[in-house]
Residue frames as a rotation matrix with the C-alpha (Angstrom) as fourth column:
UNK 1
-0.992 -0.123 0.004 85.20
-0.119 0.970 0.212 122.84
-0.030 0.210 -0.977 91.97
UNK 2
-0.315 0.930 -0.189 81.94
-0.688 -0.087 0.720 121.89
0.653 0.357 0.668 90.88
UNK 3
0.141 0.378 0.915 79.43
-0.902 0.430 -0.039 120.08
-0.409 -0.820 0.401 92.99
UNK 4
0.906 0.046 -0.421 79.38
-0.281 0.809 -0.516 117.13
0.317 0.586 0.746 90.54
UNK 5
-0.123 -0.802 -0.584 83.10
-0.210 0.596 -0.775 116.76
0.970 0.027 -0.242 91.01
UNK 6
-0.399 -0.447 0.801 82.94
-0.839 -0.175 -0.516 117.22
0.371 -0.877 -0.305 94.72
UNK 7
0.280 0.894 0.351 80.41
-0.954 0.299 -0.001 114.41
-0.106 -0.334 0.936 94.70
UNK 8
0.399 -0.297 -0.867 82.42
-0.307 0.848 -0.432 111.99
0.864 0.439 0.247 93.29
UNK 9
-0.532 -0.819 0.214 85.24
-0.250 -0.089 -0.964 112.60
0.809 -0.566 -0.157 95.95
UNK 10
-0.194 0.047 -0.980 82.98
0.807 0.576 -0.132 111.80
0.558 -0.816 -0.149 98.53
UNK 11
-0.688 -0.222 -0.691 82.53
0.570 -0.755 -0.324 115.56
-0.450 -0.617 0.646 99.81
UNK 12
-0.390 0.841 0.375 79.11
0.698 0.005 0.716 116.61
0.600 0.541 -0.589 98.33
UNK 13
0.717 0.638 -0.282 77.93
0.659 -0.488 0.572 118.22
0.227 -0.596 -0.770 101.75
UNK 14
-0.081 -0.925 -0.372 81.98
0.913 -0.218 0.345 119.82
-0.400 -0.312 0.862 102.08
UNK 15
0.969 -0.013 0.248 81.66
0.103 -0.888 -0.448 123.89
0.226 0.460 -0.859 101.46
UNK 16
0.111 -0.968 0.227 85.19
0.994 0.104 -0.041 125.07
0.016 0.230 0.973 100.36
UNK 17
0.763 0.504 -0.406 86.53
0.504 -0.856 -0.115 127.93
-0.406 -0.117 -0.907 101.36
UNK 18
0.881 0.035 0.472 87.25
0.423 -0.508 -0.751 130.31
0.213 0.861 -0.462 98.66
UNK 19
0.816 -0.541 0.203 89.52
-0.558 -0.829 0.032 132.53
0.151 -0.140 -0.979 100.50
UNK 20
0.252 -0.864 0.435 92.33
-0.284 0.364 0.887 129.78
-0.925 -0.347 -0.154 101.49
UNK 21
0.684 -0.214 -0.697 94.74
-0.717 -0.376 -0.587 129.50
-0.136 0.902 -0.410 98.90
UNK 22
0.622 -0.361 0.695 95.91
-0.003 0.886 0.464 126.05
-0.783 -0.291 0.550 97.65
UNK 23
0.076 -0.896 -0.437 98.94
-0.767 -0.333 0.549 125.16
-0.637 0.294 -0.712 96.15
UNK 24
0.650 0.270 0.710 99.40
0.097 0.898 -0.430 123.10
-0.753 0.349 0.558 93.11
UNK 25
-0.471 -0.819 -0.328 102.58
-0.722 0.144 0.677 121.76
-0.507 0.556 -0.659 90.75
UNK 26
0.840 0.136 0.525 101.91
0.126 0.893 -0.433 119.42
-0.528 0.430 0.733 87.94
UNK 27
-0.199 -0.949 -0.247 105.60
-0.338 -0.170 0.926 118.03
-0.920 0.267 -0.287 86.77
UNK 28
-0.537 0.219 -0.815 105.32
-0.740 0.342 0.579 115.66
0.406 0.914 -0.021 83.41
UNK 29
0.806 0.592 0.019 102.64
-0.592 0.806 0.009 112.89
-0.010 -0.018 1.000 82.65
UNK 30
-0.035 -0.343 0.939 103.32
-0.432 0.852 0.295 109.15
-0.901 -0.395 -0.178 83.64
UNK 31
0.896 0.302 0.327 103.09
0.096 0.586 -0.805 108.08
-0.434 0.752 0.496 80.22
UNK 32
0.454 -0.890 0.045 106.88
-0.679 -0.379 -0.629 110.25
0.577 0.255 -0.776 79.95
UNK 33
-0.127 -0.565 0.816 107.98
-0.970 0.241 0.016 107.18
-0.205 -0.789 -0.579 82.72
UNK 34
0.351 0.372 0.859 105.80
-0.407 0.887 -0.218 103.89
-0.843 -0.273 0.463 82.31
UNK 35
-0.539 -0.586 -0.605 107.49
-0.823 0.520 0.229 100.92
0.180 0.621 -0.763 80.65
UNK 36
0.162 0.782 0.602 106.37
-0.737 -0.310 0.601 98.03
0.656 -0.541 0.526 80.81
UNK 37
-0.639 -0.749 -0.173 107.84
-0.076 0.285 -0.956 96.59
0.765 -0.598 -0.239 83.57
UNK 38
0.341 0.934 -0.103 105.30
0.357 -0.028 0.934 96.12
0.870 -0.356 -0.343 86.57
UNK 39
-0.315 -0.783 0.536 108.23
-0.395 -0.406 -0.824 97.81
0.863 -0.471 -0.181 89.35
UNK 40
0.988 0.107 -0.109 107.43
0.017 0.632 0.775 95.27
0.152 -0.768 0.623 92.06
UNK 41
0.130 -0.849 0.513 110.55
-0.931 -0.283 -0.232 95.58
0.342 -0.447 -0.826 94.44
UNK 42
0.414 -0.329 -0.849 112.63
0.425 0.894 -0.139 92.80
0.805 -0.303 0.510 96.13
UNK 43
-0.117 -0.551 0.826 113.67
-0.660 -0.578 -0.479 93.73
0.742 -0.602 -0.296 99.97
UNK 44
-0.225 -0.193 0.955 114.86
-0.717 0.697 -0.028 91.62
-0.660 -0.691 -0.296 102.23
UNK 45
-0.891 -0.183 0.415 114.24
-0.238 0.967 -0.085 88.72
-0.386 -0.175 -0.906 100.19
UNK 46
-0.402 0.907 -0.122 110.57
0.062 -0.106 -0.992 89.78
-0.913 -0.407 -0.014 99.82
UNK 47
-0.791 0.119 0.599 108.62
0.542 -0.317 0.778 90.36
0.283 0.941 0.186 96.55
UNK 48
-0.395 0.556 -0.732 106.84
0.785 -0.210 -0.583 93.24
-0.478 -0.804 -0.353 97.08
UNK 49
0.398 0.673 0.623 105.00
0.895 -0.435 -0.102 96.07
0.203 0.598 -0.776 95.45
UNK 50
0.225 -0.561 0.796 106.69
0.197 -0.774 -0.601 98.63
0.954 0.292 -0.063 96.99
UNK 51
-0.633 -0.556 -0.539 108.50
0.685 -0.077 -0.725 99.90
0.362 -0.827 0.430 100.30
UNK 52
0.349 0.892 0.288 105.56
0.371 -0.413 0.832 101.88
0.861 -0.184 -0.475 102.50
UNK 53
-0.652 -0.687 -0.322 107.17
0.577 -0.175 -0.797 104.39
0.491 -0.706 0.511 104.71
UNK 54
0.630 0.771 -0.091 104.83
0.421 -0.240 0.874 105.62
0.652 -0.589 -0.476 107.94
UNK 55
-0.570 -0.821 -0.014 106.55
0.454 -0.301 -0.839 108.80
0.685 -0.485 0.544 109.47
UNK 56
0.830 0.555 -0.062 105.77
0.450 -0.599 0.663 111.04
0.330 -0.578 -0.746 112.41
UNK 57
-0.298 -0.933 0.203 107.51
0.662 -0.355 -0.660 113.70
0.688 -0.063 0.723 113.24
UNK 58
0.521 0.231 -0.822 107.54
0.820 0.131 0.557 115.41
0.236 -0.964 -0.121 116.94
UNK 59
0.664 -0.325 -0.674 108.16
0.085 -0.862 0.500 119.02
-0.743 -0.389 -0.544 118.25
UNK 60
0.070 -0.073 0.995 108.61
0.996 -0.050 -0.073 119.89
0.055 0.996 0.070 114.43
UNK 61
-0.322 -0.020 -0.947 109.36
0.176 -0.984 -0.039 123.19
-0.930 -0.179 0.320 113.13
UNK 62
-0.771 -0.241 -0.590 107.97
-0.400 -0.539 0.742 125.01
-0.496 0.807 0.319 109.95
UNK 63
-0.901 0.348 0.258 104.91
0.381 0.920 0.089 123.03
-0.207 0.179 -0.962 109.72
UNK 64
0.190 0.826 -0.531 102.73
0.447 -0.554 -0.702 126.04
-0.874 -0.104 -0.475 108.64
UNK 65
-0.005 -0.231 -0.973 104.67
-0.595 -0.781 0.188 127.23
-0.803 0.580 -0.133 105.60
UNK 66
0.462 0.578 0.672 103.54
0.000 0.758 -0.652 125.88
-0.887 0.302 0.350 102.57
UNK 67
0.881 -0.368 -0.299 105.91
-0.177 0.329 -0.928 126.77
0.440 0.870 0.225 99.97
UNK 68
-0.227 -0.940 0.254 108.87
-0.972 0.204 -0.117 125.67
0.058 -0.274 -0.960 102.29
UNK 69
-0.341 0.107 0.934 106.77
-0.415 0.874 -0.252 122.33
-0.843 -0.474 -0.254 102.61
UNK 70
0.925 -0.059 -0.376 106.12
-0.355 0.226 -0.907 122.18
0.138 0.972 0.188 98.32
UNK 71
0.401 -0.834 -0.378 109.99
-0.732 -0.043 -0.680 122.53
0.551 0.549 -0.628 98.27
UNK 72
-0.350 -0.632 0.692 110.65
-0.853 0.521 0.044 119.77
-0.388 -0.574 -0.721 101.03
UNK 73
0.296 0.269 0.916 108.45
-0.018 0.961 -0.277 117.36
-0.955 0.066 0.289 99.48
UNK 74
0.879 -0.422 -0.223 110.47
-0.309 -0.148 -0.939 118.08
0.363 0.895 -0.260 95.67
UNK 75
-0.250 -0.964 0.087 113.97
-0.936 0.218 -0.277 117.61
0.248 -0.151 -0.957 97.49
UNK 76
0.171 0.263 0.950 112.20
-0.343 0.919 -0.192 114.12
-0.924 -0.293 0.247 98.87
UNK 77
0.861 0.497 -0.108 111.04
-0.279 0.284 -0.918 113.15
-0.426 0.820 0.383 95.36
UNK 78
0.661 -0.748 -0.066 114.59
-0.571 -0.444 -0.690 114.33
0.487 0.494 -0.720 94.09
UNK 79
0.037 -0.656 0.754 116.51
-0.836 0.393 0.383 112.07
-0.548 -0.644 -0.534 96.76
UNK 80
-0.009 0.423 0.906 114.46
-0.415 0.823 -0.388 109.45
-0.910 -0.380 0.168 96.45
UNK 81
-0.973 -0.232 -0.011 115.38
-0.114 0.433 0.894 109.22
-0.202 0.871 -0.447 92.59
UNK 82
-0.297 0.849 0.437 111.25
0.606 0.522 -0.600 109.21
-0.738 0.087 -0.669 92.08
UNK 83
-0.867 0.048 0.496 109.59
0.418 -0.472 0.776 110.99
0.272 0.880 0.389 89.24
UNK 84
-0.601 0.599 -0.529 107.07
0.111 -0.592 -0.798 113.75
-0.791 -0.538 0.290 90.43
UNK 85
-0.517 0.850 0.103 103.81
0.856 0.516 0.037 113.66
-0.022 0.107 -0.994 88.70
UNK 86
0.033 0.526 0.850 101.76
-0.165 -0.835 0.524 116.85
0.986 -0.158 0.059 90.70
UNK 87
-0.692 -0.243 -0.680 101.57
0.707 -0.033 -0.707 118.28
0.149 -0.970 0.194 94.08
UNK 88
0.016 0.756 0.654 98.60
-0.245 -0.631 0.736 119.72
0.969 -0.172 0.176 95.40
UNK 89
-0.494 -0.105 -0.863 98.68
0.855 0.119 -0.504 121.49
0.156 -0.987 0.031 98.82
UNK 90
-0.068 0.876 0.477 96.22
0.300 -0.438 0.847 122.51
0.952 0.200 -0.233 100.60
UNK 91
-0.947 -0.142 0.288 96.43
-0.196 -0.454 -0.869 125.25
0.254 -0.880 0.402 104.21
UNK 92
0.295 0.802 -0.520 93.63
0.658 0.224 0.719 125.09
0.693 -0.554 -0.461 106.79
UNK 93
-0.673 -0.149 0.724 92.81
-0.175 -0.919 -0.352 127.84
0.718 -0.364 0.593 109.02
UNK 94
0.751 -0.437 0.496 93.00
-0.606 -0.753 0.255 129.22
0.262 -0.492 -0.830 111.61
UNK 95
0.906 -0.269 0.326 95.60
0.047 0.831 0.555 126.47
-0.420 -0.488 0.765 112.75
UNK 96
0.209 -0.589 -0.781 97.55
-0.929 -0.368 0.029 126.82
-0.304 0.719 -0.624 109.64
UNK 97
-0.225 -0.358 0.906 98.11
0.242 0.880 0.408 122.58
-0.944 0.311 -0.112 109.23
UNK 98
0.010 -0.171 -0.985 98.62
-0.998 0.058 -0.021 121.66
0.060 0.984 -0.170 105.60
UNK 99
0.257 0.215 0.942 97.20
0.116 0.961 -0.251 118.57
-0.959 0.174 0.222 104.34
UNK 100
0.421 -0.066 -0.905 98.93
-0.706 -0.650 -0.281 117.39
-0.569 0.757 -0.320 100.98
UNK 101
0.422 -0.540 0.729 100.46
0.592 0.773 0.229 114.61
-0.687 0.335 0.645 98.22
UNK 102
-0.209 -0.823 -0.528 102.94
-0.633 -0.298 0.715 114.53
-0.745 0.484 -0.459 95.88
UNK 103
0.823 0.109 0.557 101.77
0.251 0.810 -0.530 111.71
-0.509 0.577 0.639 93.07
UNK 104
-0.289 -0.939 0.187 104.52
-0.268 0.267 0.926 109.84
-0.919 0.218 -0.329 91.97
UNK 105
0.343 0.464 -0.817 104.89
-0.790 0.612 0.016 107.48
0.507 0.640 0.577 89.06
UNK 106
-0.470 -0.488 -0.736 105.87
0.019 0.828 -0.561 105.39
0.883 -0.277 -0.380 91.77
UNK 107
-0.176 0.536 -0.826 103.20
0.907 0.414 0.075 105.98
0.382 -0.736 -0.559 94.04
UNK 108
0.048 0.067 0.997 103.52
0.284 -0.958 0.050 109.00
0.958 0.280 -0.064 96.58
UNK 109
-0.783 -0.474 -0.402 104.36
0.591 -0.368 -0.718 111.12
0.192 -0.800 0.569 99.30
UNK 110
0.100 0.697 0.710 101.81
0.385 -0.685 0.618 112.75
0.917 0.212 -0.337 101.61
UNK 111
-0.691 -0.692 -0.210 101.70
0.459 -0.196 -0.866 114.89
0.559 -0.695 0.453 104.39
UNK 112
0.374 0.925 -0.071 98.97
0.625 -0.195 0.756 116.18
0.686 -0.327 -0.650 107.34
UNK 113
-0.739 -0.511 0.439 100.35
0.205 -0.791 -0.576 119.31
0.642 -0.336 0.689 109.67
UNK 114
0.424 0.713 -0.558 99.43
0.701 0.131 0.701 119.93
0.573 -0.689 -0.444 113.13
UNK 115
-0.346 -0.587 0.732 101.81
0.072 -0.795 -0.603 123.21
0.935 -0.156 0.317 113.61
UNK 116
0.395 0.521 0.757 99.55
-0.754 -0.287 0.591 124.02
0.525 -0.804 0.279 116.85
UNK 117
0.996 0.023 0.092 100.78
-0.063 0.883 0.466 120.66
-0.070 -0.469 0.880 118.09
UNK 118
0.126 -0.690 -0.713 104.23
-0.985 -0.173 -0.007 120.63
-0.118 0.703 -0.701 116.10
UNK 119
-0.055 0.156 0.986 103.30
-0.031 0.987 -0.158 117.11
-0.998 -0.039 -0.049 114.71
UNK 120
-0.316 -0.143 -0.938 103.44
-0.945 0.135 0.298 115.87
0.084 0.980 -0.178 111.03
UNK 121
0.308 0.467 0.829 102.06
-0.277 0.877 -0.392 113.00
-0.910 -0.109 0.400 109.87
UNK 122
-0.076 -0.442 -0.894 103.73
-0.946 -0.252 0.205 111.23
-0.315 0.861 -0.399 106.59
UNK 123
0.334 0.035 0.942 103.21
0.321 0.935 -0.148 108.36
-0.886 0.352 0.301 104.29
UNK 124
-0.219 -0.889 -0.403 105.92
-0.838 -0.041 0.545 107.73
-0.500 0.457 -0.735 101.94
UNK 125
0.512 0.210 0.833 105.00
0.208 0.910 -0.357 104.69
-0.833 0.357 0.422 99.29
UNK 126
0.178 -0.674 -0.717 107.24
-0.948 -0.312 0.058 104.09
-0.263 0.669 -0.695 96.47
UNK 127
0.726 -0.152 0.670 107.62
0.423 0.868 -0.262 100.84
-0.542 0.474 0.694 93.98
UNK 128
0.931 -0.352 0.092 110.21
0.043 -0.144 -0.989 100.37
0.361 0.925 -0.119 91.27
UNK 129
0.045 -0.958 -0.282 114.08
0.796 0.205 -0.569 101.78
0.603 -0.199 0.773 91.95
UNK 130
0.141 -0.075 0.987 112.82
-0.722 -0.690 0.051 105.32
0.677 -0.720 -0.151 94.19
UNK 131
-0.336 -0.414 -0.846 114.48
0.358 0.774 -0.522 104.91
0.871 -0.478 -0.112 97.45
UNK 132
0.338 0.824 0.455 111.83
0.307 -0.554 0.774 106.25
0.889 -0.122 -0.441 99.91
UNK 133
0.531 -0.407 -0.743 114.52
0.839 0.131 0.528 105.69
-0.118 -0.904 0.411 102.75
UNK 134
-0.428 -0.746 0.510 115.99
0.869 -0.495 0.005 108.78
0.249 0.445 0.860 101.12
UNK 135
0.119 0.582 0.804 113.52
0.381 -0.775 0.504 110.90
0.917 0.247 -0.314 102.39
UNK 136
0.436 0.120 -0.892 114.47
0.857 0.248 0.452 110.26
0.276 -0.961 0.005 105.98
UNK 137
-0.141 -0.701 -0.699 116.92
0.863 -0.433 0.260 112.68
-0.485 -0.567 0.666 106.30
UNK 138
-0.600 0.207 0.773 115.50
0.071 -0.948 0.310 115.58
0.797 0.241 0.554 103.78
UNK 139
0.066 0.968 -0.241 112.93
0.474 0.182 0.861 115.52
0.878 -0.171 -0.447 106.39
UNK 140
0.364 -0.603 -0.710 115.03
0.930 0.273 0.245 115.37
0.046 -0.750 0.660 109.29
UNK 141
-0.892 -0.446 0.072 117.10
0.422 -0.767 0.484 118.66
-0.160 0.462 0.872 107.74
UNK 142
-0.361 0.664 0.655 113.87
0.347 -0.556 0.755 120.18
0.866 0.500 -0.030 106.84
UNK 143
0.240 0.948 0.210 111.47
0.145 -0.249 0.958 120.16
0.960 -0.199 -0.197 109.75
UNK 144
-0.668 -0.643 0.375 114.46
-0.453 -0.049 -0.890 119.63
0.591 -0.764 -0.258 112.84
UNK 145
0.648 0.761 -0.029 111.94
-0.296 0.287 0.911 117.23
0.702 -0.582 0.412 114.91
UNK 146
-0.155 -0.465 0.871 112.79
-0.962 0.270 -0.027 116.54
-0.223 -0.843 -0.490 118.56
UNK 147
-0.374 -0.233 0.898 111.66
-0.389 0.918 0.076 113.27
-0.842 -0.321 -0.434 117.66
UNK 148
0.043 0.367 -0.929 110.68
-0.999 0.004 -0.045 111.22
-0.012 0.930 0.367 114.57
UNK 149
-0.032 0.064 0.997 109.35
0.047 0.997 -0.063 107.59
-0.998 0.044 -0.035 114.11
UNK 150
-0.186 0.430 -0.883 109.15
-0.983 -0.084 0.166 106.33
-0.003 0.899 0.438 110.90
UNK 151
0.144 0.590 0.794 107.58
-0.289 0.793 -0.537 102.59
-0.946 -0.152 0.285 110.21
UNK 152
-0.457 -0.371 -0.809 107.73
-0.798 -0.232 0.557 100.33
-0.394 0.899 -0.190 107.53
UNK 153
0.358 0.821 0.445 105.34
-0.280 0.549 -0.787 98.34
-0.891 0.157 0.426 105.77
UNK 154
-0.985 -0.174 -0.005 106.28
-0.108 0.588 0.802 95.87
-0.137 0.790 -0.598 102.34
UNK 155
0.086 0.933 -0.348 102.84
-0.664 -0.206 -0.718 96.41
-0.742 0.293 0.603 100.38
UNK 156
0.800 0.598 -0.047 101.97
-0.572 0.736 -0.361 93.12
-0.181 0.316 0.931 98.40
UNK 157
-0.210 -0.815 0.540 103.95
-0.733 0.497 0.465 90.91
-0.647 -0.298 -0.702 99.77
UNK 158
-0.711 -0.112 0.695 104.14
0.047 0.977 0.206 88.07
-0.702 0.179 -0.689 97.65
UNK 159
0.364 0.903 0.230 101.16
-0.128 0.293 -0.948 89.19
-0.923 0.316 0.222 95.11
């Protein structure tokens, strides 16, 4: 990546290292999805932009393997009835955690890995008809957490 780009991003002084090996899917462009429809959601009653799911997941397993965590965040996508975009994931050493998104055309799915900890961090956002509550359980089935919050947030309420 070139310094120019890295500058944009905000990561100008950030040296990248060469040797870790990042993982990247690009599915079809969003012009193959976008109508034009503006996919504000109704829930509960609400008008809303979209359904904003905040997970954590607790004494996790597998939270170091990065194409078993490509293929969990594709079976999300695939529940969740959403339309996958690209996935770029990216390992961190010596720890192994994996920081990473999925870009929807309905938004996305990302994930932050704390294997050393067995902790996940997720944020699920999704507008239109994906049902981001569908991810609950690929997750679940994926990573086996002793425990797992997950939060929800209605993102422009009313705009």
């Amino acid at each position: 990546m070139s310094q120019d780009a890295l500058f944009q991003l905000g990561m100008d002084s950030v040296v990248l290292n060469t040797a870790q090996k990042e993982e990247s899917t690009t599915a079809q462009p969003a012009s193959a999805v976008c109508d034009d429809k503006d996919h504000f959601i109704e829930k509960d009653g609400v008008l809303c932009a979209g359904s904003h799911l905040i997970v954590d997941l607790f004494e996790a397993e597998r939270l170091d393997d990065l194409p078993y965590i490509k293929k969990t965040l594709i079976d999300c996508v695939n529940a969740a009835g959403a339309t996958l975009l690209h996935i770029h994931l990216h390992p961190f050493e010596p720890n192994g955690g994996i920081s990473g998104v999925a870009v929807l055309a309905e938004s996305h799915i990302s994930i932050h890995s704390w294997p050393e900890r067995q902790y996940a961090a997720l944020d699920i956002f999704m507008c239109g008809d994906a049902k981001p509550e569908r991810c609950i359980d690929v997750l679940r089935d994926a990573f086996a957490p002793g425990r797992m919050d997950v939060n929800e947030l209605l993102r422009g309420r009313n705009a």
